[in-house]
ChimeraX commands (.cxc) that place a marker at each C-alpha (Angstrom):
marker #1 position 48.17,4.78,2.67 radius 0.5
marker #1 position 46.70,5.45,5.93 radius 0.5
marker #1 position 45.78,2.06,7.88 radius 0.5
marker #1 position 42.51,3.02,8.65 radius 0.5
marker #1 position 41.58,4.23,4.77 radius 0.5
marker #1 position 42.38,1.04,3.57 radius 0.5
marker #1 position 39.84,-1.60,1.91 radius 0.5
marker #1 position 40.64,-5.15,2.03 radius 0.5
marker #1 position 39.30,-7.83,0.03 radius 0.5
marker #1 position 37.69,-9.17,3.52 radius 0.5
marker #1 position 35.89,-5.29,3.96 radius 0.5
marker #1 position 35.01,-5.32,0.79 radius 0.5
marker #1 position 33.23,-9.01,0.84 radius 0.5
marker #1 position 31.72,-8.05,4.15 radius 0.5
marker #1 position 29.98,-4.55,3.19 radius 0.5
marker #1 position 29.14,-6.58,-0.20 radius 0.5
marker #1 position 27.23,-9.12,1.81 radius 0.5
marker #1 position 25.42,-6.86,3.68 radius 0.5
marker #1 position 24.02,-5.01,1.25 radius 0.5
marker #1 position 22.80,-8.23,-0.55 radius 0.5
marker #1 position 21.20,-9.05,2.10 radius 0.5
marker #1 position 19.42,-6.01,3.28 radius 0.5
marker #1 position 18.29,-5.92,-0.38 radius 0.5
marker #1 position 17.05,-9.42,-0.64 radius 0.5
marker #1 position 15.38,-8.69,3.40 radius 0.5
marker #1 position 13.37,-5.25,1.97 radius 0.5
marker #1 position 12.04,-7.20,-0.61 radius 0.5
marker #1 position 10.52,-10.19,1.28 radius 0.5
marker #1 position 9.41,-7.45,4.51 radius 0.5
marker #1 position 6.09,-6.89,3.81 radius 0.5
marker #1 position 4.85,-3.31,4.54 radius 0.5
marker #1 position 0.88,-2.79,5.61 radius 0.5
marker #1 position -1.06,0.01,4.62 radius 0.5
marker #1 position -2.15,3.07,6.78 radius 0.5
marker #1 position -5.34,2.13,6.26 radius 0.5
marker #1 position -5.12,-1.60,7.72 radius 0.5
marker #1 position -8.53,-1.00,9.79 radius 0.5
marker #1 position -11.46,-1.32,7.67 radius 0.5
marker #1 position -14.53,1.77,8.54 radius 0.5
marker #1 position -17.68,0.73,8.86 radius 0.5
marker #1 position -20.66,1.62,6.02 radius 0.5
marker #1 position -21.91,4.30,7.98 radius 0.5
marker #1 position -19.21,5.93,9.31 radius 0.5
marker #1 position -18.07,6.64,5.45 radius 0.5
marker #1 position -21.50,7.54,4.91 radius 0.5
marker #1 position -21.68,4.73,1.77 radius 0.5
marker #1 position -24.77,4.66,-0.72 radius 0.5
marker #1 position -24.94,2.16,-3.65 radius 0.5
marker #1 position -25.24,4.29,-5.73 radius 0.5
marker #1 position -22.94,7.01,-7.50 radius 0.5
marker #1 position -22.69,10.96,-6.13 radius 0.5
marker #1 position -21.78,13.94,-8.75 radius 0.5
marker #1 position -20.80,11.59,-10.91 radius 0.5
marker #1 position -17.57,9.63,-8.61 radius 0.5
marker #1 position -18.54,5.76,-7.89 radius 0.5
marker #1 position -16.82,3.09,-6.05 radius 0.5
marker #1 position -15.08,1.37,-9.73 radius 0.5
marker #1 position -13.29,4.61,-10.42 radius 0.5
marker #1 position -12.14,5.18,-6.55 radius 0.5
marker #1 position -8.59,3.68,-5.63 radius 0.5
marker #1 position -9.69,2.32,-3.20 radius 0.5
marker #1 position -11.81,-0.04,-4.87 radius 0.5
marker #1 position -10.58,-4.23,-5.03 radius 0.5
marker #1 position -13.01,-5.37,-8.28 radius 0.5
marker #1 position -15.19,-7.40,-8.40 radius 0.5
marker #1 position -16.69,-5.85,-5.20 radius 0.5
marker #1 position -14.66,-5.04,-2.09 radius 0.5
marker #1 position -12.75,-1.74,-0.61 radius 0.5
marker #1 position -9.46,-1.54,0.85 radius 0.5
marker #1 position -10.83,0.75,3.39 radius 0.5
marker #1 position -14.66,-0.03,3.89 radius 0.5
marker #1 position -16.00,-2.87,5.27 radius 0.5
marker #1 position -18.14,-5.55,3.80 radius 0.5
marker #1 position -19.73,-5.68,-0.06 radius 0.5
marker #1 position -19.57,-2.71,-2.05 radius 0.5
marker #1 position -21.32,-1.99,-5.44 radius 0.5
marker #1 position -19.08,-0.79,-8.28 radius 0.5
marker #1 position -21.73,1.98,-8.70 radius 0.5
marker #1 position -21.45,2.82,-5.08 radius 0.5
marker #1 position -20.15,6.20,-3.20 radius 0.5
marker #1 position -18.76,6.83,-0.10 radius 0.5
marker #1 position -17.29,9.97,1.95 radius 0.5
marker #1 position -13.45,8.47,1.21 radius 0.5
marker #1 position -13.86,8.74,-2.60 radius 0.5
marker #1 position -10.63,9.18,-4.10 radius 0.5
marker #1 position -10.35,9.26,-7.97 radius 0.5
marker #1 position -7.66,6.55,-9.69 radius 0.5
marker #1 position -4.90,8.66,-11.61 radius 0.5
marker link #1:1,2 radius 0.2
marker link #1:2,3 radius 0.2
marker link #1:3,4 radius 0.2
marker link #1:4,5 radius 0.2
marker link #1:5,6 radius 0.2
marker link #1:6,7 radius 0.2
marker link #1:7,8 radius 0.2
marker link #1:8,9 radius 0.2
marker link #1:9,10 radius 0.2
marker link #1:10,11 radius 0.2
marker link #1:11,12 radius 0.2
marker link #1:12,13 radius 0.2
marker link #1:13,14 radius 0.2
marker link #1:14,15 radius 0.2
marker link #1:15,16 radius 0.2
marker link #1:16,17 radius 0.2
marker link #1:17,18 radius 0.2
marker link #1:18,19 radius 0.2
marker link #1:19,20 radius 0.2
marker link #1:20,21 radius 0.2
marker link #1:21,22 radius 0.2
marker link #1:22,23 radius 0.2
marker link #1:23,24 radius 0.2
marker link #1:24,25 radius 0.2
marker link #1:25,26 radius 0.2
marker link #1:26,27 radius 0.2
marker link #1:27,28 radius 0.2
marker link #1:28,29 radius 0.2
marker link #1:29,30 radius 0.2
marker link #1:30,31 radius 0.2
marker link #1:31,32 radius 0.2
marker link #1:32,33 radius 0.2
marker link #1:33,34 radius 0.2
marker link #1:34,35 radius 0.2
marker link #1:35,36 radius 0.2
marker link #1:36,37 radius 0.2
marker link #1:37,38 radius 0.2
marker link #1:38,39 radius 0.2
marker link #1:39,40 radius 0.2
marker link #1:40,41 radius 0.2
marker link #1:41,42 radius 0.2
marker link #1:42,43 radius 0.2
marker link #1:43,44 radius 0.2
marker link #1:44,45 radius 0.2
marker link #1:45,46 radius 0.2
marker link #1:46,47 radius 0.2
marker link #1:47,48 radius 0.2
marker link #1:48,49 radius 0.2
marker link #1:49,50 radius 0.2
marker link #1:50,51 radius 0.2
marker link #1:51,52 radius 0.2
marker link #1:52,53 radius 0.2
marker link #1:53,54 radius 0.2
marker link #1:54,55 radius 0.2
marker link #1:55,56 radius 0.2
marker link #1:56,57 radius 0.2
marker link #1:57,58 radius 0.2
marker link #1:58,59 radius 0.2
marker link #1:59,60 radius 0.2
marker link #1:60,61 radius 0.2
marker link #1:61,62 radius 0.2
marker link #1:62,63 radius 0.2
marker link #1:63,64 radius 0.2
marker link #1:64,65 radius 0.2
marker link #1:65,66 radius 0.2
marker link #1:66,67 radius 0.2
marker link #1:67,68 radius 0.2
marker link #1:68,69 radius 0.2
marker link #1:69,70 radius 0.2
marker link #1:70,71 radius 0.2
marker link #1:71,72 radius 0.2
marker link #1:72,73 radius 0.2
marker link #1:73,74 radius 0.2
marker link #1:74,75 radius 0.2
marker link #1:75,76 radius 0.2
marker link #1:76,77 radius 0.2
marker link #1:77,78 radius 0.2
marker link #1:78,79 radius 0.2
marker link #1:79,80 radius 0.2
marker link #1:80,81 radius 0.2
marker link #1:81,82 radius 0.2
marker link #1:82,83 radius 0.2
marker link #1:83,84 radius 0.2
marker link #1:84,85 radius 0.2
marker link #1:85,86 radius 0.2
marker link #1:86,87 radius 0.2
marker link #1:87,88 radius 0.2
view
């Protein structure tokens, strides 16, 4: 067998190790959203209440009982803004 094609036990413990470990690292590394900057209310053009029928509870966006991932400040559960996006 060609010296350079072979695995040893020490190879083997060392590529092993490494991959534990950059397992064990992606799982603690926390990754932020895109979205990380809140918009302000009017920028979004927000209303407290719903618009053709999409509110603020059925957006993904939405943290209950009344925040947004991506709007600043309170928002209603019945509210609307221009960054609706329906939950699948």
């Amino acid at each position: 067998m060609d010296e350079q094609a072979k695995l040893t036990r020490r190879s083997m413990l060392r590529c092993a190790a490494l991959l534990a470990g950059g397992t064990l690292a992606a799982g603690v590394i926390q990754i932020k959203p895109a979205y990380a900057q809140k918009a302000g209310k009017e920028a979004v053009k927000y209303q407290d209440s719903p618009k053709d029928g999409q509110k603020c509870a059925d957006c993904l966006y939405f943290q209950a009982p009344g925040s947004c991932a991506v709007v600043e400040g309170a928002i209603s559960p019945n509210g609307w803004c221009s960054l609706y996006n329906k939950k699948s």
